[in-house]
C-alpha positions as CSV (number, residue, x, y, z in Angstrom):
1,X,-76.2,114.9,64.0
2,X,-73.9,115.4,66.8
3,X,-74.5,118.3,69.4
4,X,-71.2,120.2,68.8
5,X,-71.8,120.1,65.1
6,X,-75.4,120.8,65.4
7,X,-74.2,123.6,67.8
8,X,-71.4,124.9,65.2
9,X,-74.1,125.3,62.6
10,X,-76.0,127.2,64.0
11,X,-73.9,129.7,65.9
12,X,-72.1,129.9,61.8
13,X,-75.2,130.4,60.1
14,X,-76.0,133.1,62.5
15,X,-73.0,135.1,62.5
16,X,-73.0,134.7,58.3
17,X,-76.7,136.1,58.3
18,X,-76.9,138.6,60.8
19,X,-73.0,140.5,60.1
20,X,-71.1,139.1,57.4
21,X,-73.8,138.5,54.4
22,X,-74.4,142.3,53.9
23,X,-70.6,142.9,54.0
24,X,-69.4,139.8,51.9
25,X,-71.5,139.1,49.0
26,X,-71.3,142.4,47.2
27,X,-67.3,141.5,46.5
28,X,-66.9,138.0,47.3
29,X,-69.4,136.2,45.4
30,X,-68.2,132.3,45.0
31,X,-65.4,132.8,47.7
32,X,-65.3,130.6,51.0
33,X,-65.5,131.8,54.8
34,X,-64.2,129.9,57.6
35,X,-65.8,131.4,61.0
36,X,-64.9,130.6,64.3
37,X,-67.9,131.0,66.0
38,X,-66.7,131.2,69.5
39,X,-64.5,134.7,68.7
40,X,-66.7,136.0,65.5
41,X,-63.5,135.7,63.5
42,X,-63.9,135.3,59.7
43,X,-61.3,134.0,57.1
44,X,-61.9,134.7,53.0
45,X,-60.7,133.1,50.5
46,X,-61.0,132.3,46.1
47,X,-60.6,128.5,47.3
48,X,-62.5,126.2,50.4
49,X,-58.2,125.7,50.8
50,X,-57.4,128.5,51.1
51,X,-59.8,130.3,53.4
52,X,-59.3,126.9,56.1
53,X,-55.8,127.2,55.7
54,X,-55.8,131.4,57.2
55,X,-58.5,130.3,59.8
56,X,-56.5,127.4,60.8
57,X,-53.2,129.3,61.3
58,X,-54.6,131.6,63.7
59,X,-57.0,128.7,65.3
60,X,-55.0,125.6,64.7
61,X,-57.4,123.4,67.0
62,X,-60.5,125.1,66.1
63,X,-63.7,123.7,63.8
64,X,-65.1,126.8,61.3
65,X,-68.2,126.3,60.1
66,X,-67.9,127.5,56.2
67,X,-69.9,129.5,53.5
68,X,-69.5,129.7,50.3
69,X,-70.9,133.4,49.5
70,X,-73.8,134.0,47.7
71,X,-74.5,130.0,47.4
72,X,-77.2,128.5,49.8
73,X,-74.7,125.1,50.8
74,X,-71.1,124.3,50.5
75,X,-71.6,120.7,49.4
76,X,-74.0,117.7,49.9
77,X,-72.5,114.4,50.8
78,X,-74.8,111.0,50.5
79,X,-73.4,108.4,52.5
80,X,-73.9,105.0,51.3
81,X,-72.7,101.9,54.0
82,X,-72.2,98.2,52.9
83,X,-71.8,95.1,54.8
């Protein structure tokens, strides 16, 4: 895994443990968050769409790492390479 992803992880899973997870899953269970992790910012929304699409009009050339709220992963991808 690259640095800067490895990086935006775990700066993301912090921030979702330590000050949003208390605050978001009572009322947001199943909804996404985009967080910026450099500012702390956080985006909510029903869809993985729709939260990107607030974070990225206030951070157009950001990354966000995202949650989906009360879920332990977003997704899983398996990657599968032929010659």
């Amino acid at each position: 895994m690259a640095t800067g992803v490895k990086s935006l992880e775990v700066k993301g899973e912090r921030i979702y443990r330590t000050r949003l997870k208390a605050l978001l899953e009572p009322a947001h269970i199943g909804e996404f968050v985009a967080i910026e992790v450099e500012s702390g910012d956080y985006f909510v929304g029903p869809t993985l769409g729709a939260a990107l699409a607030k974070a990225s009009k206030k951070y157009p050339d950001k990354r966000f790492h995202i949650v989906r709220v009360g879920y332990p992963v977003v997704a899983s991808f398996k990657h599968r390479f032929s010659l």
